[in-house]
C-alpha positions in Angstrom: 18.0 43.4 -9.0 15.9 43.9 -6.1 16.1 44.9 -2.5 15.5 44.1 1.0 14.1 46.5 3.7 18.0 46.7 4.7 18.4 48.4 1.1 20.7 45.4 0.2 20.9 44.7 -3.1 20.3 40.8 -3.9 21.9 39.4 -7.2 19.5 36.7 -9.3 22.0 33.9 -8.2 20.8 35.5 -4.4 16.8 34.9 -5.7 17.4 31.9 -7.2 18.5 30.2 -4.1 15.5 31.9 -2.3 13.3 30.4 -5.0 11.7 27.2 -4.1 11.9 24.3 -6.6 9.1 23.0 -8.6 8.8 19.4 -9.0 9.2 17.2 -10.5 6.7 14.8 -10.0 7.2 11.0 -9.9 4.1 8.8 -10.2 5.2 4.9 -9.7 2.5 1.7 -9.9 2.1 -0.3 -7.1 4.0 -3.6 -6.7 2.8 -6.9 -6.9 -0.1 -8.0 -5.3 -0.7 -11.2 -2.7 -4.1 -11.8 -5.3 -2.7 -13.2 -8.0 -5.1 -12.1 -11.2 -3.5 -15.1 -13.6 -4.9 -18.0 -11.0 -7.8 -20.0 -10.7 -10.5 -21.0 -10.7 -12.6 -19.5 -13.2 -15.3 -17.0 -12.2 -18.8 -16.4 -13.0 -19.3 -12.2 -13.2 -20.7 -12.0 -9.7 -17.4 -14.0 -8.5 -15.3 -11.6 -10.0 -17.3 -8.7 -8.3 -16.2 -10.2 -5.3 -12.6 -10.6 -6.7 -12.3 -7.4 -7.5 -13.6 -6.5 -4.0 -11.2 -8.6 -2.5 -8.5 -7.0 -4.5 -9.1 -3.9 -3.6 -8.7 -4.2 0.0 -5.5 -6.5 -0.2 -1.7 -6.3 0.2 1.3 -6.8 -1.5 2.7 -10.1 -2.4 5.3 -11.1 0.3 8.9 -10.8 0.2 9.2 -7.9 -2.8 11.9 -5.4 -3.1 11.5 -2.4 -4.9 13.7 -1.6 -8.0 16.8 0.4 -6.3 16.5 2.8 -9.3 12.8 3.8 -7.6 14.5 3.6 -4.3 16.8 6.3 -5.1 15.1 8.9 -7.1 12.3 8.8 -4.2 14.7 8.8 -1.7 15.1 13.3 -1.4 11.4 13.9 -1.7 9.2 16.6 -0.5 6.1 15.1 -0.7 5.5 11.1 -0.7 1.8 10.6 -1.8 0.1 7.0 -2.2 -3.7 6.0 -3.1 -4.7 4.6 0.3 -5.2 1.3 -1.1 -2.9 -1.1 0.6 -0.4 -2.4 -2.0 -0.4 1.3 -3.0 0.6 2.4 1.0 2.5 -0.7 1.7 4.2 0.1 -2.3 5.5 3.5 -0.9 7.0 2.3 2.2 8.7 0.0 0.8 9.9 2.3 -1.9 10.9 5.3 0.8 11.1 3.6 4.2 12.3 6.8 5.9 9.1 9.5 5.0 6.0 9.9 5.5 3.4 8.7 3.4 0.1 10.8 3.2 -2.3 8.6 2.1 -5.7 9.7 -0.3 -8.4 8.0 -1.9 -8.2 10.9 -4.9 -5.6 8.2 -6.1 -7.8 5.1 -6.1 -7.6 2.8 -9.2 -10.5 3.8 -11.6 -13.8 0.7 -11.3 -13.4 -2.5 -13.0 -17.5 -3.5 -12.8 -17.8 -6.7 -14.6 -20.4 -7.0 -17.9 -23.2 -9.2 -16.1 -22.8 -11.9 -18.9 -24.6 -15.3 -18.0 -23.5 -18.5 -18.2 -19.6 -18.0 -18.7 -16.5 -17.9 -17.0 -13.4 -16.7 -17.1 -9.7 -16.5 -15.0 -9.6 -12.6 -13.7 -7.0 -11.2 -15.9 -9.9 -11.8 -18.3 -12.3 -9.7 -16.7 -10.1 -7.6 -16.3 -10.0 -6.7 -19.6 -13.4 -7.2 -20.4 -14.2 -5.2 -17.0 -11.9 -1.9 -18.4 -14.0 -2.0 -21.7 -17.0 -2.3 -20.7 -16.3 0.5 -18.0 -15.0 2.8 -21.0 -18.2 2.4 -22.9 -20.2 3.7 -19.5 -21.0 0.3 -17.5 -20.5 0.9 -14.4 -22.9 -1.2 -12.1 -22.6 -0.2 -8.7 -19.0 1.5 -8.2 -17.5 5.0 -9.8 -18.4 5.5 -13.7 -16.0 6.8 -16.1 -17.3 10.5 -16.4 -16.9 10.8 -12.0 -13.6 9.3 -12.5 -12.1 11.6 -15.3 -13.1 14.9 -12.5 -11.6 12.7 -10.3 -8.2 12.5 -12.6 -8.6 15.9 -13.0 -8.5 17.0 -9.1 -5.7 14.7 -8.7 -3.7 16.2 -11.3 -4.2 19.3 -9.8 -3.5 18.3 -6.7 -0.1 16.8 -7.8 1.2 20.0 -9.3 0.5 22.4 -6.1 2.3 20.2 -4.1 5.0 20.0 -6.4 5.0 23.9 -5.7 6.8 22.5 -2.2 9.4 20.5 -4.1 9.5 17.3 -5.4 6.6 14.6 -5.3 6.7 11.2 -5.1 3.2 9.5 -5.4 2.5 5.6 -5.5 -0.9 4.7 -7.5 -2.2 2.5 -9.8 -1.7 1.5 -13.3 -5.1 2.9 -15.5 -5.1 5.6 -13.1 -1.8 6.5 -13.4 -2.5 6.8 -17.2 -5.3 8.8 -16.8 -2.9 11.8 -14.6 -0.7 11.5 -18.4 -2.9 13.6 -20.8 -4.0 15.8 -17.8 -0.3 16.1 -16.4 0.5 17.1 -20.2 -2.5 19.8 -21.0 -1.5 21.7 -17.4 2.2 21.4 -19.1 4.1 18.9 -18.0 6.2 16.8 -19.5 7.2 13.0 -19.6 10.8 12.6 -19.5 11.0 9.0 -18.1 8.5 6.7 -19.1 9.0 3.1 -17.2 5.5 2.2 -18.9 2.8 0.2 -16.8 4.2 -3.1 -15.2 4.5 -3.2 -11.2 7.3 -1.1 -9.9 6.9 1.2 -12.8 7.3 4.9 -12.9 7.3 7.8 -14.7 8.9 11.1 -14.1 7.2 14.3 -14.9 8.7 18.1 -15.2 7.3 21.6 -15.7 7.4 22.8 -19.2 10.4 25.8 -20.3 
């Protein structure tokens, strides 16, 4: 047991209520966005640059509600976190309509530059895909490369966990990104006790380790 400068005795139930909780940590993917990837027309690469541009700075598709299941594990938060990216924001707000939302570009989605292929085109779920390998293999043209945003992972993960020294956290991101904070969340010993996988609205919930 120890005591105060009284010379009170305090039992371990008395410093356990005194302690403050760690975490957990909830990282959720945005909802759905007003720039529908699936539609039309097909792009040449440098149309997809500007796509992807265009993505970047836009908003949620209209009239979404978030899952209630989100709604209420956010809803006694510490912290509420969200990449500053607008369907990120506007993703938390909706999700937890009475906080505060500090917003941070540590959380922005990782680069999707386009291989500068010639002559075809393709819808931009396609280069999408063909956008994430390339990027994994080191293209990066004129954006973040893979290498800048693995540290960037890493500050992010670290940043998730001292605020979860306040209580818990609720951040709204993006999907690869959000994947990324998994192996890093893991090796500073967390652990995934909810995974919601990767579609929009997801989430998964992260503890410390016993």
């Amino acid at each position: 047991m120890a005591a105060d400068i009284s010379g009170h005795s305090e039992t371990s139930e008395d410093l356990n209520k005194k302690s403050p909780k760690v975490g957990p940590i909830i990282i959720a993917r945005h909802g759905r966005p007003a720039l529908d990837r699936r539609a039309g027309p097909r792009l040449g690469w440098r149309e997809y640059k500007d796509w992807w541009a265009r993505y970047e700075i836009g908003s949620l598709a209209e009239d979404q509600v978030p899952p209630e299941a989100l709604k209420k594990i956010v809803e006694d938060c510490e912290v509420y976190l969200a990449s500053s990216r607008p369907r990120a924001h506007e993703t938390a707000m909706k999700a937890a309509p009475h906080a505060e939302i500090e917003t941070s570009d540590l959380f922005w989605e990782a680069n999707l530059p386009p291989p500068m292929w010639e002559k075809v085109r393709f819808l931009p779920k396609t280069w999408n895909i063909m956008a994430r390998a390339a990027w994994l293999r080191g293209h990066k043209l004129d954006g973040e490369g893979k290498s800048d945003a693995e540290l960037r992972a890493d500050k992010a993960a670290d940043y998730l966990i001292e605020r979860a020294q306040e209580g818990k956290v609720f951040l709204a991101a993006h999907g690869w990104f959000n994947r990324m904070l998994r192996p890093r969340l893991k090796r500073r010993g967390w652990v995934c006790v909810r995974d919601g996988g990767d579609s929009y609205w997801s989430y998964r919930l992260y503890i410390p380790a016993e």
